[in-house]
C-alpha positions in Angstrom: -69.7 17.6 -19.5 -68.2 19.3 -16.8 -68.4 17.7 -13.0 -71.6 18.8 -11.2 -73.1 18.4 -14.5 -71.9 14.5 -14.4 -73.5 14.2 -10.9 -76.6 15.8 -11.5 -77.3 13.9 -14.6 -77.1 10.9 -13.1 -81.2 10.1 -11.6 -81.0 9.2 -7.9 -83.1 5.9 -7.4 -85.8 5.6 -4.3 -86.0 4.7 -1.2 -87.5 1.1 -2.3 -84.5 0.5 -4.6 -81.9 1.1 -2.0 -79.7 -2.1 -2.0 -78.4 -4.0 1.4 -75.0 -1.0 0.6 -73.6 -1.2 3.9 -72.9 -5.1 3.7 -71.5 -4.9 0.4 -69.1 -2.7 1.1 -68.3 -4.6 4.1 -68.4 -7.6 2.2 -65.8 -6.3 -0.6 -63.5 -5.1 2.0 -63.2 -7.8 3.6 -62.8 -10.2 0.9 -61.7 -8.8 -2.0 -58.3 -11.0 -2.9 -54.8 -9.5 -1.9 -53.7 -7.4 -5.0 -56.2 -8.3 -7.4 -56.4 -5.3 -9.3 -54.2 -4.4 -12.6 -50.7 -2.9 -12.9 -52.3 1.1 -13.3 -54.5 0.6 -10.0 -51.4 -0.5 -8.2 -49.5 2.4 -9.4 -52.1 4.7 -8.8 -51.8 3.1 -4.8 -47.8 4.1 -4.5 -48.5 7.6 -6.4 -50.9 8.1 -3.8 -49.0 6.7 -0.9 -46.0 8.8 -2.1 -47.8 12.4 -2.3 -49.6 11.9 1.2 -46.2 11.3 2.5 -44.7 14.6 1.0 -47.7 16.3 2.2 -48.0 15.2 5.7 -44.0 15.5 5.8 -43.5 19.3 4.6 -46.4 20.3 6.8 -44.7 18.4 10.0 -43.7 21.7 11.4 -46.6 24.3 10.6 -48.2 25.6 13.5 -51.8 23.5 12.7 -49.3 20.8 13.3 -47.5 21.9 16.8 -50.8 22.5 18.1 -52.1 19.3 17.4 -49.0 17.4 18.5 -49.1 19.4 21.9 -53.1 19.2 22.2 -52.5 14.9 21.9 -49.5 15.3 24.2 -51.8 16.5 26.9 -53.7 13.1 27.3 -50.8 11.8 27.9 -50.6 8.4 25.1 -48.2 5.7 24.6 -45.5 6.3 22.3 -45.7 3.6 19.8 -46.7 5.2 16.5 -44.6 7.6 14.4 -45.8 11.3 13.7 -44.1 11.4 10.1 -41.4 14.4 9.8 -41.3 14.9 13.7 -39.5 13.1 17.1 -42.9 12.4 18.8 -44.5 9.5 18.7 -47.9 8.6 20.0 -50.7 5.9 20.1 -52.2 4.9 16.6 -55.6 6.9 17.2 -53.8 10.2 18.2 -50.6 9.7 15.5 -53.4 8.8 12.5 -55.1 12.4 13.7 -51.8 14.1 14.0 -50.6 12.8 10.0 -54.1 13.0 9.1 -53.9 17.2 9.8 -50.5 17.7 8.5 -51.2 15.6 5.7 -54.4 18.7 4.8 -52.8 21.8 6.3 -51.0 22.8 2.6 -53.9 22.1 0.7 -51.8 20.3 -1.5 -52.8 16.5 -1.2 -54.5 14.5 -3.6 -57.9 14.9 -5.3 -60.7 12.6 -6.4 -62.1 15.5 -8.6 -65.9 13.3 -9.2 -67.0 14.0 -5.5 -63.8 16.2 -4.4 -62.9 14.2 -1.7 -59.2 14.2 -0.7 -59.3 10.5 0.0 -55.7 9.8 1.4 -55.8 12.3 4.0 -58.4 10.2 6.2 -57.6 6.7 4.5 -53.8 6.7 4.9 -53.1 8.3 8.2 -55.8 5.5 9.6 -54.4 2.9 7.7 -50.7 3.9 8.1 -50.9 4.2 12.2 -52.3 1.2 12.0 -50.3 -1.1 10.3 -47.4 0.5 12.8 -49.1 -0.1 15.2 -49.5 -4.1 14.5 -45.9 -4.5 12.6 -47.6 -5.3 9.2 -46.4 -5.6 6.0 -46.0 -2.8 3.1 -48.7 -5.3 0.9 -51.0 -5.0 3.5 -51.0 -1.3 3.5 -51.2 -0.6 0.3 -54.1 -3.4 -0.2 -56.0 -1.6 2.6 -54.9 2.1 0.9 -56.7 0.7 -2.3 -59.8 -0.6 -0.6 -60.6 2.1 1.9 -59.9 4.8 -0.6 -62.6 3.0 -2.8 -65.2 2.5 -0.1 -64.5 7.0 0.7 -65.1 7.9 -2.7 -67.8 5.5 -3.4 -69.3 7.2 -0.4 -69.4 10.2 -1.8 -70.5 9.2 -5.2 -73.4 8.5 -2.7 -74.5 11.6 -1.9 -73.0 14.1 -3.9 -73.3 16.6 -5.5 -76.3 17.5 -2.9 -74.2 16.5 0.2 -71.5 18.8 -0.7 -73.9 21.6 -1.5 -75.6 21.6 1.9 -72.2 22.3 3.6 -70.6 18.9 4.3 -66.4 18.8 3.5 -67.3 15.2 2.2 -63.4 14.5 3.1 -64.1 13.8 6.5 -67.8 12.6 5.6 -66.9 10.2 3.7 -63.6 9.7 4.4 -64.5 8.0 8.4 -65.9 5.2 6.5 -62.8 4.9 4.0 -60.9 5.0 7.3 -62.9 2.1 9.0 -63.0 0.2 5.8 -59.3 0.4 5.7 -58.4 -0.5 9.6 -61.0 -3.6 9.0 -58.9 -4.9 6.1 -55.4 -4.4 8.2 -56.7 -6.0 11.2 -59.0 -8.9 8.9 -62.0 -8.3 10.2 -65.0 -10.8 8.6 -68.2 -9.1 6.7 -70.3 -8.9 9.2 -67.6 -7.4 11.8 -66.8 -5.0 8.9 -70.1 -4.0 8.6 -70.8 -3.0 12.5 -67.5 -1.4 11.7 -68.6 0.6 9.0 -71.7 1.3 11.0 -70.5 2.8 13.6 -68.2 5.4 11.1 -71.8 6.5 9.6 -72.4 7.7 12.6 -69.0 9.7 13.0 -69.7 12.3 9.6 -66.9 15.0 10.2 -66.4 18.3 8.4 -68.2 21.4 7.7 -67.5 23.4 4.8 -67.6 27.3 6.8 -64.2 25.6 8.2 -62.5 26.5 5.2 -60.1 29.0 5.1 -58.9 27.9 8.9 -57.2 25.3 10.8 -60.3 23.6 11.6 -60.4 22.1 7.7 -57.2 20.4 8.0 -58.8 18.5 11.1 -61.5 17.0 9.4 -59.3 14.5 7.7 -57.2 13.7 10.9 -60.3 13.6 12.9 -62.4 11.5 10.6 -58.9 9.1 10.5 -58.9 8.8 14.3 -62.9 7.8 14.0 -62.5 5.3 11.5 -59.9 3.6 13.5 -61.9 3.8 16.7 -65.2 2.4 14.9 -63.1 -0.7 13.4 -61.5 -1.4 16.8 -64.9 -1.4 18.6 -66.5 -3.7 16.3 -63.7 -6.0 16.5 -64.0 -6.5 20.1 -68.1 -6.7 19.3 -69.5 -3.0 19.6 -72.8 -3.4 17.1 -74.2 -0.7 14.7 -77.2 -0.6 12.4 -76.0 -3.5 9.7 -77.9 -0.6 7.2 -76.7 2.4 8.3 -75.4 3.7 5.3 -79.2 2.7 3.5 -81.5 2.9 6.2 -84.6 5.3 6.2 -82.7 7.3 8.8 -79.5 6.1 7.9 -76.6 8.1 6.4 -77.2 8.3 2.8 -81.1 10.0 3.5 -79.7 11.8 6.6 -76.6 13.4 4.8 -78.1 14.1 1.6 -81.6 15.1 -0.6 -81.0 12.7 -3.1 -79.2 9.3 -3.1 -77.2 8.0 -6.1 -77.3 4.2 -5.0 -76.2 2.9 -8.4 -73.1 5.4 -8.6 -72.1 3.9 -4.7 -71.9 -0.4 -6.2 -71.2 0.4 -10.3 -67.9 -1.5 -10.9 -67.0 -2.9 -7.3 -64.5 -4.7 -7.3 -63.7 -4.2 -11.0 -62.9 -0.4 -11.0 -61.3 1.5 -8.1 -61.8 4.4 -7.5 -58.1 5.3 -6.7 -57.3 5.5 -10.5 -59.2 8.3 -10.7 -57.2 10.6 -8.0 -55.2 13.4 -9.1 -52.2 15.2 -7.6 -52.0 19.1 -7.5 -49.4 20.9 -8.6 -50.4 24.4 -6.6 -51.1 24.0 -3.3 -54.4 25.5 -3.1 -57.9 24.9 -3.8 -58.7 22.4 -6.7 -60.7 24.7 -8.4 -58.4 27.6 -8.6 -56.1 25.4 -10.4 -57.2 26.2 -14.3 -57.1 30.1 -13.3 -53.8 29.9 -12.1 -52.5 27.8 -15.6 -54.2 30.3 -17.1 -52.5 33.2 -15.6 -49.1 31.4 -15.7 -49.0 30.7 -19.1 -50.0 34.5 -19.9 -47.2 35.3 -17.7 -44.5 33.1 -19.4 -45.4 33.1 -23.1 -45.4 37.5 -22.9 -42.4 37.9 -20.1 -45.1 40.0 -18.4 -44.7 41.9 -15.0 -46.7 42.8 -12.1 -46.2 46.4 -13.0 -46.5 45.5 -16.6 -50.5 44.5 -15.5 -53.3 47.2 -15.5 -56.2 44.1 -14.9 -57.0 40.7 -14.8 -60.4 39.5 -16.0 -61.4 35.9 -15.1 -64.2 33.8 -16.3 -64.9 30.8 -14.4 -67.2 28.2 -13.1 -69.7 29.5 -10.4 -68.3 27.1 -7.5 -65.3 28.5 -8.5 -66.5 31.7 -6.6 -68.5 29.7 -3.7 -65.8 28.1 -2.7 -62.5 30.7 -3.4 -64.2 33.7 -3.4 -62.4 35.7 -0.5 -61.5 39.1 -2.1 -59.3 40.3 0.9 -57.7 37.3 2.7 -56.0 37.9 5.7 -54.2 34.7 6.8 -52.1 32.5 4.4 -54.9 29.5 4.9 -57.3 32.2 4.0 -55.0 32.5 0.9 -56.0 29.2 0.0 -59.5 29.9 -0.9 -59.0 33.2 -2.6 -58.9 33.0 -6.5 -57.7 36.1 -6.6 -55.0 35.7 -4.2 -53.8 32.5 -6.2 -53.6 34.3 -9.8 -51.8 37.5 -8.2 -49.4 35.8 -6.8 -48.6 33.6 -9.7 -48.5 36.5 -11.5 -45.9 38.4 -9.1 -43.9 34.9 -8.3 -44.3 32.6 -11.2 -45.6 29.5 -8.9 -48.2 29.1 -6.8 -46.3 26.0 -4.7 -46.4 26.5 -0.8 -44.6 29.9 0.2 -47.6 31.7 -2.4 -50.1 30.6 0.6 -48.0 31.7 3.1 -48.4 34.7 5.5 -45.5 36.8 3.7 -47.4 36.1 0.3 -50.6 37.2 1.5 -49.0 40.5 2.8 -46.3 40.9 -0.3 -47.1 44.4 -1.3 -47.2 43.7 -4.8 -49.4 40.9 -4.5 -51.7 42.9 -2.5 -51.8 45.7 -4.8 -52.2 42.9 -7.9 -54.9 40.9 -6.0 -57.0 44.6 -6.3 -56.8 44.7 -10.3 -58.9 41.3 -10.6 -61.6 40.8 -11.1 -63.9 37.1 -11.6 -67.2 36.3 -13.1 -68.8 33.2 -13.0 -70.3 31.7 -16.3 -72.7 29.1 -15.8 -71.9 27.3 -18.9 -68.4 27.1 -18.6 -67.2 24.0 -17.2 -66.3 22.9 -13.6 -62.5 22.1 -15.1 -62.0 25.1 -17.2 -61.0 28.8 -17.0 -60.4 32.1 -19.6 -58.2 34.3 -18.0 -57.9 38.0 -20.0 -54.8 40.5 -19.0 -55.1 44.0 -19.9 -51.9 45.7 -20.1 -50.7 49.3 -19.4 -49.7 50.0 -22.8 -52.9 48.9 -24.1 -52.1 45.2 -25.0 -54.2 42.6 -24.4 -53.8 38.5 -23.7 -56.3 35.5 -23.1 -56.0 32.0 -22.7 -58.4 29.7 -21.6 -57.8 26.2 -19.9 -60.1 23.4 -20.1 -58.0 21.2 -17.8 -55.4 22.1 -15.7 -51.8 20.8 -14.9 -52.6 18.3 -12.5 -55.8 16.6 -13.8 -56.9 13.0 -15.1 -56.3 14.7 -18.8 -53.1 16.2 -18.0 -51.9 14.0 -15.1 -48.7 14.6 -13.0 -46.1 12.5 -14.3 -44.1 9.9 -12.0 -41.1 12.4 -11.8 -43.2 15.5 -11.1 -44.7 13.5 -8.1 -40.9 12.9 -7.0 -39.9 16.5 -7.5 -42.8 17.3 -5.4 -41.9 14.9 -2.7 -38.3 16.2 -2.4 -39.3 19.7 -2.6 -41.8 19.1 0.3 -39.6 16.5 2.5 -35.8 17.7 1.8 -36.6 21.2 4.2 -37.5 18.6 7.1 -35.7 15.4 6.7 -32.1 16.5 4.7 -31.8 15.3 0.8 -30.4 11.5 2.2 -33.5 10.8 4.5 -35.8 12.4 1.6 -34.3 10.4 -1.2 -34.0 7.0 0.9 -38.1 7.5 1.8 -38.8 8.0 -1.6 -37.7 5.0 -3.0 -38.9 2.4 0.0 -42.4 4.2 -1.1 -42.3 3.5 -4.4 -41.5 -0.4 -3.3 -43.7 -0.6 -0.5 -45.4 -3.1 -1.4 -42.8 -5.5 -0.9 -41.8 -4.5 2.4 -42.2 -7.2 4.8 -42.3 -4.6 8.0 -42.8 -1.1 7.8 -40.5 0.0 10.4 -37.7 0.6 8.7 -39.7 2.8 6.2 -40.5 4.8 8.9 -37.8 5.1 10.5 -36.5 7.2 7.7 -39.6 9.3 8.1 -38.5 10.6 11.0 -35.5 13.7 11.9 
């Protein structure tokens, strides 16, 4: 059963059944024990600590990025809080925004592929400006990584699929409340402070999916990190919300979405975290281009083929697939992004689809161009949301398909441990230098034990 279908088959529950949520997550924030989770969740934590990192780190310098840094820069804020791969520094609302765009801008941070929220973007720049902020330890981070990543997806196990579909990027959403479950943990804020907390991030919902394709998407997950810090800090010094804002008859969940999944939002708490089930891309693009662009790869290397070799390119893919990447004639390398037939050109012409495919020269790379004209997509409605046939035609009259039912990249065919460091290095060499890069990448994978973070940081810096 493919995604959607998952969502949809699961019956929302009404109105009368809608359980005190808001409080329970508050209540599991705040007092879920220090670490108390098994040896795969914590791993799961560092993996996702470590690709943010690389993300927010090789996108330090990308014009999203200077124009947020000089946009922050104009209110004038203290400098006490690192902007990861850069020399500025700023206050811990304004750096968790900055990290929180830079982390988005490549497309190429983690998924949670049930809801399709990319859960560390908002959750870890909060979290991370935060514990800088207050000097506190690595465990702290990562236990407030785990937690607030939980309370963002279980957000949008909420209200998606419907959310989603009515035009909400649930990664800003749902992420605020990930983001003020996470600065409540840091700063160890009681239940009910966790819950005005939380409250007052329901109100915050950030993101709208016509953003896509420009520099406006990459912002939801910074902004929605700079809320969720603000709503934490407010109900620590005893700002109030709605104590059911997430349940309420004109609360969140009913606001946000036609149907509400309240089972979906509590199954497991505490005893499954969501942060297990976050994957890492290996393209830097869309999640659901991904299985074209295996496909089309793997045609590529198992018949040595060539862009001229090529006379079409027939995919057959899930119908979101065409919703969401659709754009035919991109013009801008974020367009690129959200253009399946961008992505499977230019794997096709290059052999990757990493982050120079989805950059302005790519876009415009005659042969890519001229590639992206020959393909074609249909959307089957039975095919599901993880899968893709591709079919190339050849000149000579040849003919090739493969089909992928899950993609490099996915909870069935996971990045391994080394991939994720070959990613990192790949992304954070070009900016910090191979030492700086390689010193970074093993403090994250040991965070936890670090007693302060500023050293870590400091090496997170040029």
């Amino acid at each position: 059963m493919d995604v959607t279908s998952k969502l949809q088959a699961s019956p929302p529950q009404t109105g009368a059944e809608a359980p005190p949520l808001t409080r329970e997550l508050a209540r599991f924030t705040a007092q879920h024990p220090s670490g108390a989770w098994d040896a795969a969740t914590e791993q799961a934590a560092l993996r996702t600590i470590l690709n943010w990192l690389g993300c927010a780190i090789g996108a330090a310098l990308h014009p999203a990025v200077d124009a947020a840094v000089a946009a922050m820069l104009d209110l004038d804020p203290p400098a006490s809080v690192t902007i990861l791969g850069r020399r500025e520094k700023m206050d811990a609302a304004s750096a968790a925004l900055v990290n929180g765009i830079s982390s988005h801008v490549f497309d190429y941070d983690d998924t949670h592929p049930t809801t399709l929220i990319h859960p560390s973007g908002p959750v870890v720049a909060a979290a991370l400006a935060v514990a800088e902020r207050y000097d506190l330890s690595g465990r702290a981070l990562v236990d407030a990584v785990v937690l607030g990543v939980d309370v963002a997806c279980r957000a949008g196990l909420l209200v998606c699929p419907e959310h989603y579909d009515r035009g909400w990027h649930v990664t800003g959403s749902a992420g605020v409340l990930g983001a003020a479950a996470a600065v409540a943990r840091l700063l160890e804020m009681d239940t009910q402070t966790t819950t005005m907390a939380l409250g007052l991030a329901a109100s915050q919902p950030i993101g709208l999916r016509e953003q896509f394709g420009s520099m406006a998407k990459p912002f939801h997950p910074g902004a929605a990190a700079r809320a969720g810090i603000t709503s934490a800090l407010l109900a620590r010094r005893g700002f109030t919300a709605a104590a059911t804002a997430l349940e309420g008859k004109r609360g969140y969940a009913r606001v946000l979405s036609d149907r509400q999944h309240w089972g979906r939002a509590l199954s497991g708490l505490g005893e499954r975290f969501e942060i297990v089930a976050n994957t890492f891309k290996p393209y830097a693009c869309g999640l659901v281009i991904h299985p074209c662009i295996d496909a089309c790869l793997t045609l590529r290397a198992q018949h040595s083929l060539q862009p001229a070799d090529i006379a079409s390119v027939a995919l057959r893919v899930h119908p979101l697939v065409l919703e969401l990447t659709g754009k035919t004639q991109p013009r801008t390398g974020l367009d690129g992004k959200f253009s399946v037939f961008h992505a499977c050109a230019a794997a096709l012409v290059r052999g990757a689809a990493g982050i120079a495919e989805f950059q302005q020269e790519a876009v415009e790379q005659p042969e890519v161009v001229a590639l992206r004209g020959r393909i074609s997509a249909t959307a089957e409605d039975g095919l599901p949301h993880e899968a893709a046939h591709a079919t190339i035609v050849c000149k000579d009259g040849r003919s090739f398909s493969h089909r992928v039912d899950h993609a490099l990249g996915s909870l069935e065919r996971p990045m391994s441990d080394h991939d994720l460091d070959a990613k990192f290095a790949a992304l954070v060499e070009p900016v910090l230098g191979t030492d700086k890069a390689a010193h970074l990448q093993q403090s994250c994978w040991s965070l936890a034990e670090a007693r302060t973070l500023a050293p870590f940081l400091g090496q997170a810096r040029p």
